[in-house]
TIRO-2110 file (N, C-alpha, C; in Angstrom, 1 decimal):
// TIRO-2110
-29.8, 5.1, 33.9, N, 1, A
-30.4, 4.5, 32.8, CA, 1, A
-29.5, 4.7, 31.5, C, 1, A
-28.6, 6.0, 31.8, N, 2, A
-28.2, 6.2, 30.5, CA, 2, A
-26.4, 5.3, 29.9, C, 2, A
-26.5, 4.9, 31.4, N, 3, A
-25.5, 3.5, 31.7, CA, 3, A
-25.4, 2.3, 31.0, C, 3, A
-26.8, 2.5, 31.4, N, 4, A
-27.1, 0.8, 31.0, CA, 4, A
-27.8, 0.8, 29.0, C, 4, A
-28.1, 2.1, 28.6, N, 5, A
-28.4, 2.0, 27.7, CA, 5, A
-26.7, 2.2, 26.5, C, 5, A
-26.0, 2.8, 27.4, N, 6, A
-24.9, 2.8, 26.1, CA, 6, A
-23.9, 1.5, 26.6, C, 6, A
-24.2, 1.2, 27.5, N, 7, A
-23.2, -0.2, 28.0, CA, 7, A
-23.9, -1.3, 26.5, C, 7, A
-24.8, -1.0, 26.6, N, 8, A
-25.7, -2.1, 25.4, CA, 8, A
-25.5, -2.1, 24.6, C, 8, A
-25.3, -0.8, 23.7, N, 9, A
-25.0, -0.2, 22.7, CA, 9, A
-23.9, -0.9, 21.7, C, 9, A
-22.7, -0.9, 22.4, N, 10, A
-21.3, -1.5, 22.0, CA, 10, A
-21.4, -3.0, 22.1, C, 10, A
-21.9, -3.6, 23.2, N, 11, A
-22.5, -5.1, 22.5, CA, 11, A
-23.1, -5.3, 21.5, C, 11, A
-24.5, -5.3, 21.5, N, 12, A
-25.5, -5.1, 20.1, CA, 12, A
-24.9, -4.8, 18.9, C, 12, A
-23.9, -3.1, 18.7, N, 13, A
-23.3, -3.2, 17.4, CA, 13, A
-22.0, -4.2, 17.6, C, 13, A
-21.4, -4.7, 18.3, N, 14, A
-20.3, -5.7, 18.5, CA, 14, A
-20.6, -7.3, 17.5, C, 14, A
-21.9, -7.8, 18.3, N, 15, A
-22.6, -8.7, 17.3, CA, 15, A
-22.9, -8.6, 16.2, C, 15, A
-23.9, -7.4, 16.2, N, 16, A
-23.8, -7.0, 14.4, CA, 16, A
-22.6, -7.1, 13.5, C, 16, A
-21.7, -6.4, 13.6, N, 17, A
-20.2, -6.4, 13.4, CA, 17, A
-19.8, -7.6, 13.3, C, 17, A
-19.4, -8.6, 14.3, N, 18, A
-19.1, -9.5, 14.0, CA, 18, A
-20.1, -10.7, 13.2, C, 18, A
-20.8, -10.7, 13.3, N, 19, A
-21.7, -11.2, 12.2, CA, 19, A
-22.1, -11.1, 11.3, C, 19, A
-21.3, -9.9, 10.4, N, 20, A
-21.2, -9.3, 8.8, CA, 20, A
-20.1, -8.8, 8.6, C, 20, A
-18.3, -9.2, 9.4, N, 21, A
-17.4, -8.9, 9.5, CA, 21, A
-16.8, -9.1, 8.1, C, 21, A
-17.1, -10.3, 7.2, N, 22, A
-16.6, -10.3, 5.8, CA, 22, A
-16.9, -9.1, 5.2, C, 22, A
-19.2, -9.4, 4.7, N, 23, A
-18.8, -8.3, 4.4, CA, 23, A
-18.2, -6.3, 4.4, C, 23, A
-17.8, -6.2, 5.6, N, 24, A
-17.7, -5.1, 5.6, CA, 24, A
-16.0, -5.3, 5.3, C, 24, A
-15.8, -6.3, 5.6, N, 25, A
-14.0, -6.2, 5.2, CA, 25, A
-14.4, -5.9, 3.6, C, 25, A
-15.1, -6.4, 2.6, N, 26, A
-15.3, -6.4, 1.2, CA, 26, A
-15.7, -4.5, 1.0, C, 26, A
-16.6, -3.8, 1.7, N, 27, A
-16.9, -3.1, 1.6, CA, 27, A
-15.3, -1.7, 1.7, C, 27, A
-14.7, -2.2, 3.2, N, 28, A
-14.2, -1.2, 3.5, CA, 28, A
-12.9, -1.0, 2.9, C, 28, A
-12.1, -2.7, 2.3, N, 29, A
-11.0, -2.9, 2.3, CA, 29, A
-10.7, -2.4, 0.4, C, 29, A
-9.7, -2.2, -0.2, N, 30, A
-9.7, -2.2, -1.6, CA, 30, A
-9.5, -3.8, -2.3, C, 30, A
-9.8, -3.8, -2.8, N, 31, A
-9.7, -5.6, -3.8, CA, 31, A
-8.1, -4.9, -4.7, C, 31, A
-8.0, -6.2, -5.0, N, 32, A
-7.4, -6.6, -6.4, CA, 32, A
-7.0, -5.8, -7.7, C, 32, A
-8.6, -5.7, -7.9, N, 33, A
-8.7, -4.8, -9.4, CA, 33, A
-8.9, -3.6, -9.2, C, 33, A
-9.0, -2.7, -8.4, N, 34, A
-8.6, -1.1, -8.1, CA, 34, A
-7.2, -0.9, -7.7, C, 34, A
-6.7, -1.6, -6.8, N, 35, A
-5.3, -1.8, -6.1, CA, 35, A
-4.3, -1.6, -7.4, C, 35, A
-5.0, -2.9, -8.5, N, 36, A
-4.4, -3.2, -9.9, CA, 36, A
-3.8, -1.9, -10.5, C, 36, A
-4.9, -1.5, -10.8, N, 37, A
-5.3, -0.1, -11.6, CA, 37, A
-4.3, 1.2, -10.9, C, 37, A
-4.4, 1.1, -9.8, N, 38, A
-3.8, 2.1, -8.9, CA, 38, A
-1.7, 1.8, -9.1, C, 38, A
-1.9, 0.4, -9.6, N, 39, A
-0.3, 0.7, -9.5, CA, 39, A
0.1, 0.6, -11.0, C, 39, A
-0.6, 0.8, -11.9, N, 40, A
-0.6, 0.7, -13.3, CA, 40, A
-0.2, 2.3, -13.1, C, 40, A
-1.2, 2.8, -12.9, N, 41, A
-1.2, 4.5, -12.8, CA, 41, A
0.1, 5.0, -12.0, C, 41, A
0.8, 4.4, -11.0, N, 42, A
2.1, 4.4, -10.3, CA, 42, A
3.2, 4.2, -11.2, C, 42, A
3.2, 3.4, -11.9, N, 43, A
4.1, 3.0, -12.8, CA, 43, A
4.2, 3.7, -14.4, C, 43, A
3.5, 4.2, -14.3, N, 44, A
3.4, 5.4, -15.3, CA, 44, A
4.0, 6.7, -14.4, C, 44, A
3.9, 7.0, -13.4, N, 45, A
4.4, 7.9, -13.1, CA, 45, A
5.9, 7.8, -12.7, C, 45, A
5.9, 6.6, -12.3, N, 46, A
7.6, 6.4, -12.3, CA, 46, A
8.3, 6.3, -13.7, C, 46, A
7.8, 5.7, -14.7, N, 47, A
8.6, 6.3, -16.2, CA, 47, A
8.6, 7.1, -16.5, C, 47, A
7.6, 8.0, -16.0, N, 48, A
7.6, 9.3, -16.4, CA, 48, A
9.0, 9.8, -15.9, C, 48, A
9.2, 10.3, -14.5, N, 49, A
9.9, 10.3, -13.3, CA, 49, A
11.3, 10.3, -14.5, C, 49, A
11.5, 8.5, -14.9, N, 50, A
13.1, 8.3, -14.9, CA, 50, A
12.6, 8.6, -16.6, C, 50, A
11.7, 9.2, -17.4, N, 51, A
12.1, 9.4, -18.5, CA, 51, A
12.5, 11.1, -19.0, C, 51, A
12.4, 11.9, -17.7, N, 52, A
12.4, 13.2, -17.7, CA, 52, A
13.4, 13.4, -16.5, C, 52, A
13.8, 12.8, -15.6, N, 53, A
14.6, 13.0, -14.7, CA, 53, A
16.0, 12.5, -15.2, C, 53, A
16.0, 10.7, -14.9, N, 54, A
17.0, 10.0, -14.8, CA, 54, A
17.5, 9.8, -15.9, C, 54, A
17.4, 9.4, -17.0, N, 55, A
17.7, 8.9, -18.1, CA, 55, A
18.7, 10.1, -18.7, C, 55, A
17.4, 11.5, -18.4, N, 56, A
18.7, 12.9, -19.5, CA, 56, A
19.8, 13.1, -18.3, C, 56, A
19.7, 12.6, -17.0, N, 57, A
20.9, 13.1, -16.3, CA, 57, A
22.0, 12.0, -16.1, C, 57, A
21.4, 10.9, -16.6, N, 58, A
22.7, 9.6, -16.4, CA, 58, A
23.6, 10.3, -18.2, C, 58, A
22.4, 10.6, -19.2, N, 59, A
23.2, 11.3, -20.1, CA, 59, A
23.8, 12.2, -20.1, C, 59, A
23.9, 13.2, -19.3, N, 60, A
24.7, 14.8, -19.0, CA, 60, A
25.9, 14.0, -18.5, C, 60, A
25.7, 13.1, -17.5, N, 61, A
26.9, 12.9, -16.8, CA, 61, A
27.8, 11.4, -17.4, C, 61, A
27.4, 11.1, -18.8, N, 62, A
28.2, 9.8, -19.1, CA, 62, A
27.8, 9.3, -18.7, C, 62, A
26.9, 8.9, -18.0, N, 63, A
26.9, 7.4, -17.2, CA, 63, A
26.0, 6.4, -17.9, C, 63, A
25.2, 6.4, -18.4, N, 64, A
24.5, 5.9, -19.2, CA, 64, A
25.0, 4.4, -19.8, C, 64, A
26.0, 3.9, -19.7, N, 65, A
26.4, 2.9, -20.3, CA, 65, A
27.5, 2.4, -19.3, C, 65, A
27.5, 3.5, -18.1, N, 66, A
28.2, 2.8, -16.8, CA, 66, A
27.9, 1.1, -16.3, C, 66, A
28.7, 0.5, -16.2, N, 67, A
28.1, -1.1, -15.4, CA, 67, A
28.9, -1.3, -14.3, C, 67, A
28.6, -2.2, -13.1, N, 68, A
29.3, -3.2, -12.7, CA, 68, A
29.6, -4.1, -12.8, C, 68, A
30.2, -4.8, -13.5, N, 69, A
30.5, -6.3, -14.3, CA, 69, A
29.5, -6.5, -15.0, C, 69, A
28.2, -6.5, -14.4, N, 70, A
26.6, -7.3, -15.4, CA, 70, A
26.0, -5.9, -16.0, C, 70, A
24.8, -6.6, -16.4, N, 71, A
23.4, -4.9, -16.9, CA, 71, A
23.3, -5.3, -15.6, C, 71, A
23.0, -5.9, -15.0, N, 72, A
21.8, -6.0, -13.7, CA, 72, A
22.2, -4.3, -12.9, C, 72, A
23.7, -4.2, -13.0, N, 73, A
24.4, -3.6, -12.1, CA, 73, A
24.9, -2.0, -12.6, C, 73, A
24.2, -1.8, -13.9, N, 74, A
24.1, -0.5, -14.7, CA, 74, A
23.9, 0.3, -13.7, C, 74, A
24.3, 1.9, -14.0, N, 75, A
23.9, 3.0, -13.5, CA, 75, A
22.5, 3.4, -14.0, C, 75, A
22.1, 3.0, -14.9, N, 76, A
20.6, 3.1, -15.2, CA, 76, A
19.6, 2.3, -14.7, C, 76, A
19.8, 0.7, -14.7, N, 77, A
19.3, 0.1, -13.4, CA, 77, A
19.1, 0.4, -12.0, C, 77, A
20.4, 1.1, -11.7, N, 78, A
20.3, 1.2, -10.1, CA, 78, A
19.7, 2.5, -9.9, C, 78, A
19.4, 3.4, -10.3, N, 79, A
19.2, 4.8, -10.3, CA, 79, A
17.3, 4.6, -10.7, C, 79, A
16.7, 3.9, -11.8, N, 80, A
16.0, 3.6, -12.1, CA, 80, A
15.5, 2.5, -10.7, C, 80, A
15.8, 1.9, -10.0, N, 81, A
15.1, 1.5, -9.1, CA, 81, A
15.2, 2.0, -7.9, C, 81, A
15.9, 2.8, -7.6, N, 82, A
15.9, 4.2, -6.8, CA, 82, A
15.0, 4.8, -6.8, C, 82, A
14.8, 5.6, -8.3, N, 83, A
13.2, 6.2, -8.0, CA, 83, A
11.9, 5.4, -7.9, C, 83, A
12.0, 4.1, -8.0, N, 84, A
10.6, 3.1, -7.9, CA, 84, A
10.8, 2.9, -6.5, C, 84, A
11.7, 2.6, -5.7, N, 85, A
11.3, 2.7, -4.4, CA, 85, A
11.0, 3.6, -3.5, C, 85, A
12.0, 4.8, -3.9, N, 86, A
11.4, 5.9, -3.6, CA, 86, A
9.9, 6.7, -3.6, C, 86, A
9.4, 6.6, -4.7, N, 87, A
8.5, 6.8, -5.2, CA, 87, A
7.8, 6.5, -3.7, C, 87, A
7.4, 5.3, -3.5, N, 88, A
6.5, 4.6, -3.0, CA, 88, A
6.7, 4.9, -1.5, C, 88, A
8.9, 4.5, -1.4, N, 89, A
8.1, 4.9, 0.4, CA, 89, A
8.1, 6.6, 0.5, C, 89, A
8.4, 7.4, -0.2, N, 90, A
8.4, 9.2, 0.1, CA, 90, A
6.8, 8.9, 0.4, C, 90, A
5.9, 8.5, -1.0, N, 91, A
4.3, 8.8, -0.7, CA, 91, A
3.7, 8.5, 0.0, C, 91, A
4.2, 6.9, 0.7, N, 92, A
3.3, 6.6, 1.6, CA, 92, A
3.5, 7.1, 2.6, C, 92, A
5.0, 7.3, 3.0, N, 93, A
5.3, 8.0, 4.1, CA, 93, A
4.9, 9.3, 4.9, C, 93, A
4.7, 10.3, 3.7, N, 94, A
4.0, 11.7, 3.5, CA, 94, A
2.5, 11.5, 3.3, C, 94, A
1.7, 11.0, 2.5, N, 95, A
0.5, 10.9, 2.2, CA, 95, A
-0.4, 10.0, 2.2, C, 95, A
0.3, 8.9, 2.6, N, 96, A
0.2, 7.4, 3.1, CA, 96, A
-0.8, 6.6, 1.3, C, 96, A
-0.5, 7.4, 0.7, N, 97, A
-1.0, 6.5, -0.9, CA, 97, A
0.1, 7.7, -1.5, C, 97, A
0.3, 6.7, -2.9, N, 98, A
0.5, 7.0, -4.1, CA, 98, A
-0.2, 7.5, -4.9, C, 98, A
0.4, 8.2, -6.4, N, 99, A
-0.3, 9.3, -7.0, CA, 99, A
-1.8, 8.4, -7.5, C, 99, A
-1.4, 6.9, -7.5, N, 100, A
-2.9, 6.3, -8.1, CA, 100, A
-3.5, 5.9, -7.2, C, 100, A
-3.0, 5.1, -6.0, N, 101, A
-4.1, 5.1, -4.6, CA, 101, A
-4.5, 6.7, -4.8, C, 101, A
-4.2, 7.5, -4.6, N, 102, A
-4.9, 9.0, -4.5, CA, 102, A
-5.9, 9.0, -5.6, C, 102, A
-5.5, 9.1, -7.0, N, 103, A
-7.0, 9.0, -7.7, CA, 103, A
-7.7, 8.3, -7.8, C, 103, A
-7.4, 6.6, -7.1, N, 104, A
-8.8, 5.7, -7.3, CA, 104, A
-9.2, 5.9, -5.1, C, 104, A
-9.0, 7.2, -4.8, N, 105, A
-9.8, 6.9, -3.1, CA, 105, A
-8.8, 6.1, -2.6, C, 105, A
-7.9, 5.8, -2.7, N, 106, A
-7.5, 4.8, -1.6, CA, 106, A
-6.3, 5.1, -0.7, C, 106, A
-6.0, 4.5, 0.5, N, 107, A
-4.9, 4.9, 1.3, CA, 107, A
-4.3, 3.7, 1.9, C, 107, A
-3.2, 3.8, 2.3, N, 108, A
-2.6, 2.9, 3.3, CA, 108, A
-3.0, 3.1, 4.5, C, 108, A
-3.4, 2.2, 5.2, N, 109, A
-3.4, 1.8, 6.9, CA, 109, A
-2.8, 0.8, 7.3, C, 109, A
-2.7, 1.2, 9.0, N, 110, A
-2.0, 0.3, 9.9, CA, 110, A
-2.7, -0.4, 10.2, C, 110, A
-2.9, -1.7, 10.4, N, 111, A
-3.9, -2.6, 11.2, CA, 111, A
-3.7, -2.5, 11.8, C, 111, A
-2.8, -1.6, 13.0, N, 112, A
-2.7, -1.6, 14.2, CA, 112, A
-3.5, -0.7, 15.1, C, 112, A
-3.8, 0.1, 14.3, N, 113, A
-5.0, 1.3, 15.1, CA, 113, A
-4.3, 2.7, 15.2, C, 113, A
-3.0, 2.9, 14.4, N, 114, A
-2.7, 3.9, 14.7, CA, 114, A
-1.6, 4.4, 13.4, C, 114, A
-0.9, 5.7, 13.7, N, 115, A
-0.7, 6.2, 12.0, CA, 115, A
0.4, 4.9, 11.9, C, 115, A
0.8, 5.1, 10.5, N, 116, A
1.9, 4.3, 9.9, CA, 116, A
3.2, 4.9, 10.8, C, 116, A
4.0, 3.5, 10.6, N, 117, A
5.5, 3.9, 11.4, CA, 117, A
6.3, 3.7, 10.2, C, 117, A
7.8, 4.4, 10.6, N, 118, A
8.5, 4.6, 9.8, CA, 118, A
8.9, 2.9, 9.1, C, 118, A
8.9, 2.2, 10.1, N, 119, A
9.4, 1.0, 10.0, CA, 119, A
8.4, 0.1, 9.7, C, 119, A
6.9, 0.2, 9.5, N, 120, A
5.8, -0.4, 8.3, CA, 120, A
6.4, -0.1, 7.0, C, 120, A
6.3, 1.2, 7.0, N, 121, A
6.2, 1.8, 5.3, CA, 121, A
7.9, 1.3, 4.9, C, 121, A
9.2, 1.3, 5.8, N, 122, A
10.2, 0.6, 5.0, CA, 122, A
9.9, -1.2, 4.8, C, 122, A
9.4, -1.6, 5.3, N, 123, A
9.0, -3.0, 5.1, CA, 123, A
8.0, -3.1, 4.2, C, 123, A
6.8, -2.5, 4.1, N, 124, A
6.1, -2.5, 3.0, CA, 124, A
6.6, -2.4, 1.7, C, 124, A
6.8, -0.9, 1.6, N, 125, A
7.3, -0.7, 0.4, CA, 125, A
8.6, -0.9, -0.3, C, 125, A
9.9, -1.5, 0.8, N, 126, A
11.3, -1.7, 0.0, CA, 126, A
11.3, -3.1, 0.1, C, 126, A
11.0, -3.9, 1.6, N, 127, A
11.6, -5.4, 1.3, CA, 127, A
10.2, -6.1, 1.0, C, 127, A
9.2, -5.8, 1.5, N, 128, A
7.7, -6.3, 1.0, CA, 128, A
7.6, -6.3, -0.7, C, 128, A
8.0, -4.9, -1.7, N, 129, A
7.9, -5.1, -2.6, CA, 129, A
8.8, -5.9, -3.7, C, 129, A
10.0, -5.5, -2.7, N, 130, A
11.2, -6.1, -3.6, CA, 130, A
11.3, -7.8, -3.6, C, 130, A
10.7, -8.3, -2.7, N, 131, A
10.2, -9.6, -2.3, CA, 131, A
9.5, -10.2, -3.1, C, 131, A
8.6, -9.3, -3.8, N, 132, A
7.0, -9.5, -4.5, CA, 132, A
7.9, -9.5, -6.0, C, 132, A
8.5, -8.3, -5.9, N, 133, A
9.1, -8.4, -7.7, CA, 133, A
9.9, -9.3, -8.0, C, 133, A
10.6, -10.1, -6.9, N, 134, A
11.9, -11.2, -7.1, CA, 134, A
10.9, -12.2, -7.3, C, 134, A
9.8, -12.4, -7.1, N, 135, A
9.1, -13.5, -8.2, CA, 135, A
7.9, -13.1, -8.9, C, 135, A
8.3, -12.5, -9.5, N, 136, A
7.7, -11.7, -10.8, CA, 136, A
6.2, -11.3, -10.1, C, 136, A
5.8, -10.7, -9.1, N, 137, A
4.7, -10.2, -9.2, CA, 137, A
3.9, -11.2, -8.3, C, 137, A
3.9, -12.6, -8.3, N, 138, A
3.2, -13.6, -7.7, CA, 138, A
2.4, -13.1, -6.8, C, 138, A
3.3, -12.5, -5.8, N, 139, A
2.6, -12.5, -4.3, CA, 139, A
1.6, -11.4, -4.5, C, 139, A
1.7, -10.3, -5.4, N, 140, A
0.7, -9.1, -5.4, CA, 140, A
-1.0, -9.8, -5.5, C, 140, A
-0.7, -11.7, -6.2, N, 141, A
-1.8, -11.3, -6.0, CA, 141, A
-2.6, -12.4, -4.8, C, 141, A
-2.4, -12.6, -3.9, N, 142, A
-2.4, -12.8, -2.3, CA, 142, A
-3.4, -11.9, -2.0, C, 142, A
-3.4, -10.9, -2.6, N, 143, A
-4.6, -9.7, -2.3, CA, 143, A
-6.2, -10.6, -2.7, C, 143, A
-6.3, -11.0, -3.5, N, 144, A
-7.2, -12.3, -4.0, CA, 144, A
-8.0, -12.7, -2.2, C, 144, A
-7.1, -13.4, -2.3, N, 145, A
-7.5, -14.4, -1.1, CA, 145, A
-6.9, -13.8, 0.2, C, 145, A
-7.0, -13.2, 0.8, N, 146, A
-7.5, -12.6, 1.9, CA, 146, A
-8.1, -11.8, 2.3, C, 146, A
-8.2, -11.9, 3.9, N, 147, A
-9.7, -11.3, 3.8, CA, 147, A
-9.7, -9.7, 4.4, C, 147, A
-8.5, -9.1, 4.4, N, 148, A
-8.6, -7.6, 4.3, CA, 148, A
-7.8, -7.2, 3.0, C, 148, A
-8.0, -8.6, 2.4, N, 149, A
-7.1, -7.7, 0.7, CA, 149, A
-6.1, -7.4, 1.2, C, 149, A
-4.8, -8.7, 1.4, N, 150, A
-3.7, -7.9, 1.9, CA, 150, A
-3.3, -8.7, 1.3, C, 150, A
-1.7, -7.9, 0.5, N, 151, A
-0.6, -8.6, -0.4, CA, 151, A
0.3, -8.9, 0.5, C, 151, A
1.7, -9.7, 0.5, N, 152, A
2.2, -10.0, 1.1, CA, 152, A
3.3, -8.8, 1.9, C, 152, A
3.3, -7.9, 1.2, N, 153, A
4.1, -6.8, 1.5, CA, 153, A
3.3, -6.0, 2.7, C, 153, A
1.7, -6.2, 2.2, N, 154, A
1.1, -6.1, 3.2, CA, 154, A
1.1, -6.2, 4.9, C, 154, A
0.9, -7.8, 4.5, N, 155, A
1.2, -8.8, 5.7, CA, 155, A
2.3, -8.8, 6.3, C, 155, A
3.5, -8.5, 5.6, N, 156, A
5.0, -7.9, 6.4, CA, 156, A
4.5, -7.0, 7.5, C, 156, A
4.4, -5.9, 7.1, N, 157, A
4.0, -4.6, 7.4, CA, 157, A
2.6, -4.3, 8.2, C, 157, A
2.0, -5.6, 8.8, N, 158, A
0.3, -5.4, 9.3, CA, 158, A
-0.3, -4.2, 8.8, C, 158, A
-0.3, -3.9, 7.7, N, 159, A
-1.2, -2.5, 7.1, CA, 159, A
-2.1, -3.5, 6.0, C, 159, A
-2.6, -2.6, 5.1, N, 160, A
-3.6, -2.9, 4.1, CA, 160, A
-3.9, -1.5, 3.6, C, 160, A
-4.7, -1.6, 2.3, N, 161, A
-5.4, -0.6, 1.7, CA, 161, A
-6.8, -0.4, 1.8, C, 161, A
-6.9, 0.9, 2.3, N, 162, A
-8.7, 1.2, 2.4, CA, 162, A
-9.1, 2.1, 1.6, C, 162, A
-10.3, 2.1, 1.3, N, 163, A
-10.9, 3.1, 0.9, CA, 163, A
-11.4, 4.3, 1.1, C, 163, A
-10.8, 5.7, 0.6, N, 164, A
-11.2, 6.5, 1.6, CA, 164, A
-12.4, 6.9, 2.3, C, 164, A
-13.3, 6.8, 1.4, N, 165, A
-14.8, 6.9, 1.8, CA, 165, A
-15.3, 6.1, 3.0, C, 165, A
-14.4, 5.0, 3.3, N, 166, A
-14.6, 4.2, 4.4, CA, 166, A
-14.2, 4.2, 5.2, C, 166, A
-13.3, 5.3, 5.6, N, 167, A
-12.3, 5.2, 6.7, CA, 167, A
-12.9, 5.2, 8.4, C, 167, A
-14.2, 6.7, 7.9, N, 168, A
-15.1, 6.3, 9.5, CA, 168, A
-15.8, 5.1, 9.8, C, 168, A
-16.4, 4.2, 8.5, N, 169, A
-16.9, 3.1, 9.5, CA, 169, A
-16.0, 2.0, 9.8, C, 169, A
-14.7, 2.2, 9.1, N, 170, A
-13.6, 1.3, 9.8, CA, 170, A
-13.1, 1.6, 11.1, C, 170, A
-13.2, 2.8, 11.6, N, 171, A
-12.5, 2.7, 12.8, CA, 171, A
-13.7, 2.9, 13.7, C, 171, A
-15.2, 3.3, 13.1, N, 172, A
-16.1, 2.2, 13.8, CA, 172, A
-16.2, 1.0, 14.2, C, 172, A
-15.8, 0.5, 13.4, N, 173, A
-16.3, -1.0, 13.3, CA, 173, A
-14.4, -1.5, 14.3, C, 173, A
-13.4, -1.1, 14.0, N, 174, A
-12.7, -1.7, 15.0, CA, 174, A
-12.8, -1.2, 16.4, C, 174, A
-12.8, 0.5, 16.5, N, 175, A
-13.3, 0.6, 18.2, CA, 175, A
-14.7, 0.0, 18.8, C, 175, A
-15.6, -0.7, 17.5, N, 176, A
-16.9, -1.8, 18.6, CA, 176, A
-16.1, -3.1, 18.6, C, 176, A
-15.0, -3.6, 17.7, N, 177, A
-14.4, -4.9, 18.4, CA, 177, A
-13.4, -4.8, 19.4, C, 177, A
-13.1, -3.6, 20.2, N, 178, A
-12.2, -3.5, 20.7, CA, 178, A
-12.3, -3.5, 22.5, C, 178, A
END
């Protein structure tokens, strides 16, 4: 009996689940406007970063007015977006969020069911973002309109952002569709 009662079990909540699958994607997934906030608070930490790091060391060492033919191609440019990528994939890599996913709850996940690979987090965070910035930001917000809140850097990378507090009924709710 006790067969047939947990055999049932994983059906029953299967249908439930799938029959309130939005909202629990709304519940479990991060939106827009925290995500927002969370890379506002990132980006403060990267000027901090290159206003205390990079900037007095491109000064110690002259470089500071270094170029290659253009600005685009400055030693302050390139050094400066060193530490913005860095930034992002060290953290995710190590802690799977950044300093502001960390204070607003939130983390990176794999859609895939299992930890991040090396080769998500460099797609996410170097060509996923750099993708997103070469048109000013556009695609960040793709997070809008889909339905695990995923940016396109995202969707490179089959990950997304969750909520910490939600993390057990997410891998509930995927081991009953599974």
């Amino acid at each position: 009996m006790d067969t047939v009662e947990s055999t049932q079990t994983p059906n029953h909540l299967n249908k439930a689940v799938t029959a309130n699958l939005n909202e629990i994607h709304r519940i479990v997934y991060a939106g827009f406007i925290p995500r927002f906030f969370a890379y506002i608070i990132d980006l403060l930490v990267i000027w901090s970063l290159n206003s205390i790091i990079t900037r007095p060391l491109l000064q110690l060492t002259n470089l500071s007015d270094a170029k290659l033919w253009i600005d685009l191609l400055s030693a302050a440019n390139i050094t400066q977006s060193l530490v913005f990528f860095l930034y992002f994939i060290l953290m995710t890599f190590f802690f799977r969020a950044t300093l502001g996913k960390m204070s607003l709850g939130l983390s990176v996940e794999s859609l895939k069911g299992d930890s991040l690979s090396t080769s998500q987090i460099i797609f996410r965070e170097l060509i996923g973002r750099y993708i997103s910035m070469a048109v000013l930001g556009l695609p960040y917000l793709v997070v809008i309109f889909t339905r695990k809140h995923q940016g396109i850097h995202d969707l490179f990378a089959d990950t997304s952002v969750i909520k910490d507090k939600m993390k057990r009924l997410n891998r509930e709710v995927n081991s009953a569709l599974d």
